[in-house]
C-alpha positions in Angstrom: 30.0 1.7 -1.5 31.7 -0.7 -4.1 32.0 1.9 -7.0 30.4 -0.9 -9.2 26.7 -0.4 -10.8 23.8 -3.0 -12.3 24.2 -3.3 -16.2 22.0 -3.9 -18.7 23.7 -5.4 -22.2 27.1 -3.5 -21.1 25.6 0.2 -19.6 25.0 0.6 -16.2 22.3 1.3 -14.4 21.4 3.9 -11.8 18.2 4.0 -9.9 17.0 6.3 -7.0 13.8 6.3 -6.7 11.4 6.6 -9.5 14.4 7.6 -11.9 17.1 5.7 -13.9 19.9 6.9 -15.8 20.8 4.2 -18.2 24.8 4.6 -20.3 27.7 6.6 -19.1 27.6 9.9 -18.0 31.1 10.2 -20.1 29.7 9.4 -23.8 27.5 11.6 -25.6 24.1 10.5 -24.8 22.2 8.6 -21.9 18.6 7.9 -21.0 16.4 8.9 -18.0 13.7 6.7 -17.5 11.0 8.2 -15.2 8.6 5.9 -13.4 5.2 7.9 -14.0 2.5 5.0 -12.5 2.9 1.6 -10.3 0.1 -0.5 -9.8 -0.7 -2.9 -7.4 -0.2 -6.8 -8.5 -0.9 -9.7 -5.8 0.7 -7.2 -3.2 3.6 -6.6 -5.5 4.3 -2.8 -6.9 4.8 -3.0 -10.5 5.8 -0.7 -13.1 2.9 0.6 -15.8 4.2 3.7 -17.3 7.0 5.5 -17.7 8.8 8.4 -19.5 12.3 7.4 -22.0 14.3 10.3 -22.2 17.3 10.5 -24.4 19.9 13.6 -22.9 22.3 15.1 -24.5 25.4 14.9 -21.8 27.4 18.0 -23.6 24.5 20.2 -23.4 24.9 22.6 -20.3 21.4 23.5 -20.6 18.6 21.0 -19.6 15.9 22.3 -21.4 18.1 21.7 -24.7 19.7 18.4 -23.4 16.4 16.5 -24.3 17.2 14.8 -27.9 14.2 12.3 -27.5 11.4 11.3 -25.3 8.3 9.6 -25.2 5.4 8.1 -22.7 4.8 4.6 -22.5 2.3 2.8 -20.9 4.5 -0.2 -20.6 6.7 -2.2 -17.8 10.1 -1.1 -16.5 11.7 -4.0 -18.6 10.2 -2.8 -22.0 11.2 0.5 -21.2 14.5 -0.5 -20.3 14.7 -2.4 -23.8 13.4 1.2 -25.9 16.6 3.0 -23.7 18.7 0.2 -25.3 17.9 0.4 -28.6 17.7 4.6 -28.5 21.1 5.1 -27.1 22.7 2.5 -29.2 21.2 4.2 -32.3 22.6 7.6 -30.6 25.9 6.4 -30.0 26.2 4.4 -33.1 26.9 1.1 -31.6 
């Protein structure tokens, strides 16, 4: 493996599976994106709703760690655009 991730407007991008952490794991914050539902279009698996988590990377304890979150019944690149403009807001940027 390369070392290097995807990026999205200068954070990168980590998917396995049906989870993404969006930011680095070094600042404060970062986002988990959960892929809740995929449905079926022309043969093609698409993304229709997900879960935007903000975390709070210097809380030890995940059940505190959760800042922000919210449901959307929405694609992966609309969720990937509410990540950006939460952990921009969190960081300050």
């Amino acid at each position: 493996m390369s070392g290097k991730f995807s990026t999205y407007k200068g954070y990168p991008l980590v998917r396995c599976g049906d989870q993404i952490y969006y930011g680095y794991m070094s600042d404060p914050y970062v986002i988990w994106i959960q892929i809740l539902r995929k449905d079926d279009v022309e043969g093609e698996q698409m993304v229709s709703k997900v879960r935007v988590v903000l975390l709070d990377t210097n809380e030890p304890n995940p059940m505190k760690a959760v800042v922000k979150n919210a449901e959307r019944e929405c694609g992966l690149y609309e969720a990937i655009d509410i990540a950006d403009v939460w952990l921009k807001k969190a960081l300050g940027a």
